[in-house]
C-alpha positions as CSV (number, residue, x, y, z in Angstrom):
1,X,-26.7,-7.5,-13.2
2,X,-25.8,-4.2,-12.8
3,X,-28.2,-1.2,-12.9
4,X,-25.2,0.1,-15.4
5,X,-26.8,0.8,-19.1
6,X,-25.1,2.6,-21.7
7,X,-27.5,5.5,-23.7
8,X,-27.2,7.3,-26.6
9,X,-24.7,9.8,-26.4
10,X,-27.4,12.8,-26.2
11,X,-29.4,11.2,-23.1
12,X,-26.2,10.2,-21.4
13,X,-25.0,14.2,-21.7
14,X,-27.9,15.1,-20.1
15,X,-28.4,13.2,-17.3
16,X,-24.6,13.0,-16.6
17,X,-24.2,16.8,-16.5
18,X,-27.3,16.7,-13.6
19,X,-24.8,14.9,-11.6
20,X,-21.4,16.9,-13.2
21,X,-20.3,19.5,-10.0
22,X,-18.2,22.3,-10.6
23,X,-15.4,21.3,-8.8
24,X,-12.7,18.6,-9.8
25,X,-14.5,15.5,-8.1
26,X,-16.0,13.9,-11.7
27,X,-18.2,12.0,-9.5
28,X,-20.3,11.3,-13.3
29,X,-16.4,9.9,-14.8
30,X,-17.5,6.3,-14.3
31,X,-20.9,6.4,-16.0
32,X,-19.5,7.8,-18.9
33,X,-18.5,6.2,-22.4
34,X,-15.2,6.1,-23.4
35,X,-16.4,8.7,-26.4
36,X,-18.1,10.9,-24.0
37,X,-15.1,10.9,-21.7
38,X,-13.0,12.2,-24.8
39,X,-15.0,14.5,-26.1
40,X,-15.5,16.3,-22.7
41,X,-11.6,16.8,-22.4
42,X,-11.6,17.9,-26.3
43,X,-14.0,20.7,-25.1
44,X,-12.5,21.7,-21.8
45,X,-9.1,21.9,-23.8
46,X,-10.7,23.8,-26.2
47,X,-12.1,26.2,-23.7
48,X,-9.1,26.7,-21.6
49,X,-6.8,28.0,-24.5
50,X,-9.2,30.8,-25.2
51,X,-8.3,34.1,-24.0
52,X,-11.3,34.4,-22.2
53,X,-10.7,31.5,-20.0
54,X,-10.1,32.7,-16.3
55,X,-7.9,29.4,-15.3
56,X,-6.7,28.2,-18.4
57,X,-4.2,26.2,-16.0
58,X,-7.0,24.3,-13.9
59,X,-8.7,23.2,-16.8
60,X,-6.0,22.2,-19.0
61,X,-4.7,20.2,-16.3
62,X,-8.1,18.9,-15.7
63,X,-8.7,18.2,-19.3
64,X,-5.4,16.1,-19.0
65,X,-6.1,13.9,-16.3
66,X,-10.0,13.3,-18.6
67,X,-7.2,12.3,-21.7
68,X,-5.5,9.8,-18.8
69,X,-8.8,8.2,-17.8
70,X,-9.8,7.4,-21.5
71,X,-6.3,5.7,-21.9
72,X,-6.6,4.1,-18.5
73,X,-10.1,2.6,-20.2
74,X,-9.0,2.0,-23.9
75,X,-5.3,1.5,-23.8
76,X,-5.3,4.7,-26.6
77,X,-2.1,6.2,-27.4
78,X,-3.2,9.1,-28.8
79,X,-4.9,9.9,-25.7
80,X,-1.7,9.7,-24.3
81,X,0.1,11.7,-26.3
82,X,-3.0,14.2,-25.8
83,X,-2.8,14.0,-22.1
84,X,1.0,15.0,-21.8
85,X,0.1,17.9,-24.0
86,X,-2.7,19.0,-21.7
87,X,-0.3,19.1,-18.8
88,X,2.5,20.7,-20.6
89,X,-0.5,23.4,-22.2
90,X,-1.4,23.5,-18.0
91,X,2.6,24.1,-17.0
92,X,2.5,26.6,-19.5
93,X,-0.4,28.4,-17.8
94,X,0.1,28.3,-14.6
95,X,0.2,31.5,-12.6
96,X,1.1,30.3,-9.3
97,X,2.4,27.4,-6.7
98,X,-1.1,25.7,-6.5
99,X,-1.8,25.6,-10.7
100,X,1.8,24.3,-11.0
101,X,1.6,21.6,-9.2
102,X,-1.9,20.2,-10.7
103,X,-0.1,20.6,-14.1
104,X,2.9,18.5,-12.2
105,X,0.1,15.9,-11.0
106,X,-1.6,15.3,-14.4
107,X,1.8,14.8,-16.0
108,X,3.2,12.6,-13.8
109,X,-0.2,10.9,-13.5
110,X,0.0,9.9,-17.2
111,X,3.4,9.0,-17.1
112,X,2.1,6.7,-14.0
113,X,-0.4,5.0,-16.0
114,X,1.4,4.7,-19.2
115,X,3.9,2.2,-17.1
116,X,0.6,0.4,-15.7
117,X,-0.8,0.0,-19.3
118,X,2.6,-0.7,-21.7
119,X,5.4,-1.2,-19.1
120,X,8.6,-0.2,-19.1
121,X,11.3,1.7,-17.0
122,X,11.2,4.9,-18.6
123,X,7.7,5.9,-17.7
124,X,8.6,5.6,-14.0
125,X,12.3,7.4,-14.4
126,X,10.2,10.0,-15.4
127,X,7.5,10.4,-13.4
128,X,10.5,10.0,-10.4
129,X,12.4,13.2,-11.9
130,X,9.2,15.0,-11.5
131,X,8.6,14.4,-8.6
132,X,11.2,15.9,-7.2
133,X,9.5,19.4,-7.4
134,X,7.9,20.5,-4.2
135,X,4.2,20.6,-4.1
136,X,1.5,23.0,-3.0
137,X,0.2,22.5,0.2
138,X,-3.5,21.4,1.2
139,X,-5.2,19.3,-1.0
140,X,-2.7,18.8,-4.4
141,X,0.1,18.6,-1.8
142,X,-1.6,15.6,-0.5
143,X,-2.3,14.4,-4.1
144,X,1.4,14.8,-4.7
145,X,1.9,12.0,-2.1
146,X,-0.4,9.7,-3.1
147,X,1.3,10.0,-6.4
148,X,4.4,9.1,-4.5
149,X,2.9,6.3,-2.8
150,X,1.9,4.9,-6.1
151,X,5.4,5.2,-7.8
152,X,6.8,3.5,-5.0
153,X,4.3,0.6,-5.0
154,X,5.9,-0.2,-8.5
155,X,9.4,-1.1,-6.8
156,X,7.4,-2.8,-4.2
157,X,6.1,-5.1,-6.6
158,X,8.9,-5.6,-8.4
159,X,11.5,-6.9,-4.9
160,X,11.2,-8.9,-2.3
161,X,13.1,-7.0,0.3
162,X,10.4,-6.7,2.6
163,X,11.4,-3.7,4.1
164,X,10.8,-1.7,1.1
165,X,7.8,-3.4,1.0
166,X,6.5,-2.4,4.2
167,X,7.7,1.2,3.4
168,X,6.2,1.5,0.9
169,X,3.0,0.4,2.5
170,X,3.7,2.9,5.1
171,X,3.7,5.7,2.4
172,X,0.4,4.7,1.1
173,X,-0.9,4.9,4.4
174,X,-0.1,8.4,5.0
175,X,-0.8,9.1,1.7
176,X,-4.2,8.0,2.5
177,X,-4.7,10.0,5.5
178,X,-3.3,12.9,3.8
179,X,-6.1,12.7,1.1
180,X,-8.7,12.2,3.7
181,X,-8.1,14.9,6.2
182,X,-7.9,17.4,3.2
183,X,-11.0,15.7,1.7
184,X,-10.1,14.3,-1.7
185,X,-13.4,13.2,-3.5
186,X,-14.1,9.6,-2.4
187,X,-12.8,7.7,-5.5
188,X,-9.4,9.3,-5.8
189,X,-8.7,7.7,-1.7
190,X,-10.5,4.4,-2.9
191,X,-7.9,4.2,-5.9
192,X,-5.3,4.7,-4.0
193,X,-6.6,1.9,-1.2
194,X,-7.0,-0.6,-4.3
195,X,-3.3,-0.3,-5.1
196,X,-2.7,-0.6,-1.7
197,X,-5.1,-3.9,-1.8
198,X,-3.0,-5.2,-4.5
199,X,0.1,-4.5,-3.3
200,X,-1.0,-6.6,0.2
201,X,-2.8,-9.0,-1.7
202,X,-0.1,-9.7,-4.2
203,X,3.2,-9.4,-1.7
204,X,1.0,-11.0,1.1
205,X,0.6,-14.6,-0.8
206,X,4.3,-14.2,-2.0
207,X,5.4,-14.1,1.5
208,X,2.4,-16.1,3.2
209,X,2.2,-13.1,5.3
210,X,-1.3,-12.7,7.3
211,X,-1.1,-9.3,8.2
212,X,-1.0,-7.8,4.8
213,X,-3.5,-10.3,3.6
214,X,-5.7,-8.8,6.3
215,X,-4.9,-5.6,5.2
216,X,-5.8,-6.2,1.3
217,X,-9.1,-7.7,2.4
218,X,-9.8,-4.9,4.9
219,X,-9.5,-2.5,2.3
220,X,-11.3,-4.3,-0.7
221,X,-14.7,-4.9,1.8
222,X,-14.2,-0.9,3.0
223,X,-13.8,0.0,-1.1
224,X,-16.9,-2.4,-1.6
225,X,-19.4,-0.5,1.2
226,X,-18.2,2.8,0.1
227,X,-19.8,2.8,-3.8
228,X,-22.7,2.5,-5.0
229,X,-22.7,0.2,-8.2
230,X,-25.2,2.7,-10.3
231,X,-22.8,5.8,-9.2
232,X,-19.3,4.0,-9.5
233,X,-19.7,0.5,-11.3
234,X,-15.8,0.1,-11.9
235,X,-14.4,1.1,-8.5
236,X,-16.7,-1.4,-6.9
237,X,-16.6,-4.2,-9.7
238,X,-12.8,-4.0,-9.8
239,X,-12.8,-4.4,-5.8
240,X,-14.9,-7.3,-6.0
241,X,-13.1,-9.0,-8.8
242,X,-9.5,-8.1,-7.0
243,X,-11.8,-9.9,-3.5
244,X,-12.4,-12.8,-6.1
245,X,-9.0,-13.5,-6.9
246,X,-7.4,-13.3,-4.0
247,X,-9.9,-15.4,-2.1
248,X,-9.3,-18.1,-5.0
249,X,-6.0,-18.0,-4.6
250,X,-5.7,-18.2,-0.5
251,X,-8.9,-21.5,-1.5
252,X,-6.1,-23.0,-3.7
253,X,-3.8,-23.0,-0.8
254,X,-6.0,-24.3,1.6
255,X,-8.1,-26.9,-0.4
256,X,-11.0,-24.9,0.6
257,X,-13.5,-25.7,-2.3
258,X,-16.0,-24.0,-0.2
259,X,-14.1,-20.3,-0.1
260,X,-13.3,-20.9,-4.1
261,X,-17.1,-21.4,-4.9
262,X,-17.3,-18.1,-2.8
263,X,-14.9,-16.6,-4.6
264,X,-16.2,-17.7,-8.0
265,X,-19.2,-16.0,-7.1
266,X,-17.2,-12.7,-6.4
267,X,-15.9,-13.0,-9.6
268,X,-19.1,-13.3,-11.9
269,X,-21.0,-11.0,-9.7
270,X,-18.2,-7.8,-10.4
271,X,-18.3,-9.6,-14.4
272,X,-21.8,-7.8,-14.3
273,X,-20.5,-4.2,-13.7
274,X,-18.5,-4.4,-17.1
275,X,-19.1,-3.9,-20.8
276,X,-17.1,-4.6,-23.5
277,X,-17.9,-1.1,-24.7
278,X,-17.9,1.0,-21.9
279,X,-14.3,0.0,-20.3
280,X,-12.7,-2.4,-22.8
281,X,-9.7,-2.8,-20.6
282,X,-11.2,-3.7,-17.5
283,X,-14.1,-6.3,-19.8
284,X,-10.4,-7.6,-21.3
285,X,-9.6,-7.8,-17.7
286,X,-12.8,-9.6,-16.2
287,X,-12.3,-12.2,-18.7
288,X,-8.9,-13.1,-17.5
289,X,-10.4,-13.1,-14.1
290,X,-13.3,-15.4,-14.8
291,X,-11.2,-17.8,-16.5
292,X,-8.1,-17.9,-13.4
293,X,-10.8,-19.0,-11.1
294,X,-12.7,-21.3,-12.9
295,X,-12.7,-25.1,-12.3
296,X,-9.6,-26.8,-13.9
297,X,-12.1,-30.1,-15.2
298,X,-14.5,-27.7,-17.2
299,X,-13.5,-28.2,-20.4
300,X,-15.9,-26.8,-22.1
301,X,-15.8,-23.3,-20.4
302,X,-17.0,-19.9,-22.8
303,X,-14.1,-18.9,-24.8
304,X,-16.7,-16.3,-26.4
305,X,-15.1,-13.7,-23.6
306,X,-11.8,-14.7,-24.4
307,X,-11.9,-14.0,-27.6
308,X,-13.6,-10.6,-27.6
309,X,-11.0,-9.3,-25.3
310,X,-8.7,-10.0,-27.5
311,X,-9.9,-8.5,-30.2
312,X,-9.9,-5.0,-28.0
313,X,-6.4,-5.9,-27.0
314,X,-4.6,-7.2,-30.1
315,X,-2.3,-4.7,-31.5
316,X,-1.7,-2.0,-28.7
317,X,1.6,-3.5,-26.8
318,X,-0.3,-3.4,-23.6
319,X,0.7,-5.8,-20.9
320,X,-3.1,-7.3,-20.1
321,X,-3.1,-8.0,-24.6
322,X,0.1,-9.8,-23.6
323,X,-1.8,-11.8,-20.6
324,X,-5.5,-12.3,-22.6
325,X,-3.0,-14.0,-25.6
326,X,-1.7,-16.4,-22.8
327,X,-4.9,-16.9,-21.6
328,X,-6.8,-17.5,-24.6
329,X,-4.0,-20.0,-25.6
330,X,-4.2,-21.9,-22.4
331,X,-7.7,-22.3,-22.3
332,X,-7.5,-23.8,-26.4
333,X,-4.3,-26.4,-25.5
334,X,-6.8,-27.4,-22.1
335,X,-9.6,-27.8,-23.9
336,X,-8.2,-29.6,-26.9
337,X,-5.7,-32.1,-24.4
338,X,-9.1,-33.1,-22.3
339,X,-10.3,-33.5,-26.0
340,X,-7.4,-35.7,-27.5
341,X,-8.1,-33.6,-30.3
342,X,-5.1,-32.9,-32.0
343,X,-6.6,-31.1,-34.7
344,X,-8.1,-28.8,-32.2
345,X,-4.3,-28.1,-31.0
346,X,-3.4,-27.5,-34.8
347,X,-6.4,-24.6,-35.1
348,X,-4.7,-23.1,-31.8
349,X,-0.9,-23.1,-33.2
350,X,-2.6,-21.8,-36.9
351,X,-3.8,-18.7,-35.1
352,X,-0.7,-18.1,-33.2
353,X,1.4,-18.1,-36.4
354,X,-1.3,-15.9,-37.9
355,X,-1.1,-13.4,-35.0
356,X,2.3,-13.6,-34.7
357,X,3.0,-12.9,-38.5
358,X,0.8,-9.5,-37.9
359,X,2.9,-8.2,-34.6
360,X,5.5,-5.7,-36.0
361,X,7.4,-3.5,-33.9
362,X,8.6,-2.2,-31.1
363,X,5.5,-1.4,-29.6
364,X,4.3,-4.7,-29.7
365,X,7.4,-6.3,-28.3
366,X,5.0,-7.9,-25.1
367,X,2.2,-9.2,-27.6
368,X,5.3,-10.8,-29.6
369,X,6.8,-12.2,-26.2
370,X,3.4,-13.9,-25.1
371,X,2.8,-15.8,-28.5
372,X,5.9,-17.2,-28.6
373,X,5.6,-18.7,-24.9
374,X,1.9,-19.5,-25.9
375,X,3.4,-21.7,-29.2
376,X,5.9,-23.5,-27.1
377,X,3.2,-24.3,-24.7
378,X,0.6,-25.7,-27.4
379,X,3.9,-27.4,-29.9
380,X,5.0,-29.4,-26.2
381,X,0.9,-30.0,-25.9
382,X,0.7,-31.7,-29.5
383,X,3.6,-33.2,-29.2
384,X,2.8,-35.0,-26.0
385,X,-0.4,-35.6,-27.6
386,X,-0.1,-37.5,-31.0
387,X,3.6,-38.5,-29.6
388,X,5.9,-36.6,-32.8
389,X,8.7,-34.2,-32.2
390,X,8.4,-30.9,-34.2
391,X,11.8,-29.0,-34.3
392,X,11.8,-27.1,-30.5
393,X,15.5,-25.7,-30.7
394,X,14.5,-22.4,-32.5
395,X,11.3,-22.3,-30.1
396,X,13.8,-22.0,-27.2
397,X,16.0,-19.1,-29.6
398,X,12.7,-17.7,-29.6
399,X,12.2,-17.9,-25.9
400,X,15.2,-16.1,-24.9
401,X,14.3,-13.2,-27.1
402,X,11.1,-12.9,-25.3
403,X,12.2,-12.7,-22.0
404,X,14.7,-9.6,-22.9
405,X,11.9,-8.2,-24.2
406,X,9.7,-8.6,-21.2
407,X,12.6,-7.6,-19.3
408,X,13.0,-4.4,-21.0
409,X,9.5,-4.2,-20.5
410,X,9.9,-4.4,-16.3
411,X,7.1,-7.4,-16.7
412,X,8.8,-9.9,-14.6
413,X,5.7,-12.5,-14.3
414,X,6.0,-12.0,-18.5
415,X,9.9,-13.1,-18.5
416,X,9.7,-15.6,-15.8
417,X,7.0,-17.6,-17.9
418,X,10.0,-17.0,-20.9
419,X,12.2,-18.8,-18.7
420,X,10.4,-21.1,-17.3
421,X,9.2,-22.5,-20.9
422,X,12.2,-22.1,-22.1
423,X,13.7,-24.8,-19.4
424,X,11.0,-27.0,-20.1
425,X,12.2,-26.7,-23.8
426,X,15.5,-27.7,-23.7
427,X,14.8,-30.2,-20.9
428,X,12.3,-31.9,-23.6
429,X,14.6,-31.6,-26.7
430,X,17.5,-32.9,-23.9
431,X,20.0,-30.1,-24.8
């Protein structure tokens, strides 16, 4: 286990503000509770818009980016809306080249990680207009490129013109450079090496390419060595889980059980630097993880995870609620079809209906999209199973409304499985 324990919000103030410097690093940011992490932007914002505040800029803008790494934990909206106020409060305030461009930085930041969490175009038409503005030099210049690098590793994932791919990679790289010769604090260059891991990892497998899958590894390990787990629990754990998967997948390939029981290992050992209340997200996360890797014949594997990560997930419109739904689904129709239990496949489609029943709105559009693929899935299952034919033509109606909506969402994987069920649908029902 992790060395990682959540106190009491009065013990965890004091011993986080030994370790709190006065400069921008937050090297205390991953050691705090969600809460704590909120209220210290509520006060900072609160300080910085009294007239006695010397750089009501700076610390708006930092009180911002504090608003985006709540979000970036919880999936809150409100702390969205709060962080684009703190950057335009921080635009507002700014007095020169330098306090402009940390305003530009944690408003384009948010916009970046609004896309990440919900999805969507707009977020990243945004953050592209932005960007456009020419930076300070020195250090927020060089922030201003990493920012760059991480837009552009959004178009990256979402081609296959390798080209841009490379580019892209070649941006990161510089941006990485850029950050380290003006020495950015050591967890801003290791989150902008893990989206370069991803990117390699992820683009590597498409394209069976052993160069970037080199790459991804090379970075992951380096990420790995560089942070303590007491200090920076989610860096490290979400290098080792990213290690875990990719290794799992590259086993897969290979019909290597040996490198898959490695990379199971990987898995459960970054499950230990996460909590269920100190980064919801990434727990929701870790649970998806665990279960991906797991060994296809255990039927009887936890769903206990599952379920709670859904429960912090349900009802927010995020794209990883969208994926624990699937998840959660899958794992029910597996277990119930190594079962025969076809009552077990009825429980599953009860709770779908249930869920679905609850999901209004536009902001839910990706939560609506995965339940329907999730009830096609487990109606085929029971139907296979006790050999009946409930109705399937309005499941495939239903199916083509949830891939526009993951389309409009940019979530590609999300429309793809759409399809893909879809075809199976009508392929079934022989229309």
């Amino acid at each position: 286990m992790s060395a990682f324990d959540p106190h009491p919000m009065a013990r965890e103030w004091h011993r986080l503000l030994s370790l709190w410097r006065a400069d921008e690093a937050d090297d205390w940011i991953e050691l705090a509770a969600p809460d704590m992490i909120r209220l210290h932007a509520a006060q900072i914002a609160a300080e910085a818009g009294r007239p006695s505040c010397r750089r009501p800029a700076r610390d708006y803008a930092r009180a911002s980016r504090l608003y985006t790494e709540h979000m970036r934990r919880t999936g809150d909206r409100d702390s969205l809306r709060r962080a684009f106020q703190a950057a335009e409060d921080a635009a507002d305030a700014a007095r020169n080249r330098q306090e402009r461009t940390m305003a530009l930085h944690a408003e384009v930041s948010a916009h970046l990680t609004e896309a990440e969490l919900w999805g969507g175009e707009q977020p990243l038409h945004v953050a592209e207009q932005r960007l456009c503005a020419a930076p300070a030099p020195g250090l927020w210049g060089a922030r201003m490129v990493a920012l760059h690098a991480r837009l552009k590793g959004f178009a990256c994932r979402a081609g296959n013109d390798l080209s841009l791919i490379r580019a892209g990679a070649a941006l990161m790289d510089a941006a990485l450079h850029a950050l380290e010769r003006h020495r950015a604090p050591a967890l801003e260059v290791s989150s902008l090496r893990m989206e370069r891991a991803a990117l390699m990892l992820e683009v590597g497998l498409r394209h069976s390419d052993t160069a970037m899958l080199d790459q991804s590894g090379r970075d992951l390990r380096r990420i790995i060595g560089a942070h303590d787990p007491d200090l920076h629990p989610l860096t490290r754990g979400r290098a080792l889980a990213l290690l875990g998967i990719g290794l799992a997948r590259l086993a897969a390939l290979g019909q290597d059980a040996g490198l898959l029981e490695r990379a199971r290992q990987l898995v459960a050992t970054a499950s230990d630097h996460f909590h269920a209340e100190h980064s919801p997200l990434d727990f929701a996360a870790m649970q998806i993880a665990i279960h991906s890797v797991r060994d296809p014949e255990d039927m009887v594997a936890d769903t206990d995870g599952l379920a709670v990560a859904e429960r912090l997930t349900l009802g927010r419109g995020l794209v990883l609620g969208a994926a624990v739904l699937e998840a959660r689904a899958r794992l029910g129709i597996a277990r119930a079809m190594g079962d025969g239990d076809s009552e077990a496949l009825d429980r599953v489609l009860h709770r779908l209906r249930r869920k679905l029943a609850l999901t209004r709105g536009a902001d839910q559009g990706l939560e609506w999209a995965a339940l329907q693929i999730a009830l096609a899935r487990t109606t085929l299952a029971r139907n296979e199973l006790v050999g009946a034919g409930a109705e399937l033509t309005p499941l495939a109606e239903a199916l083509w409304e949830a891939e526009a909506i993951a389309g409009e969402h940019a979530n590609a994987a999300l429309a793809s499985e759409a399809r893909a069920m879809r075809e199976v649908i009508m392929e079934t029902a022989g229309t």
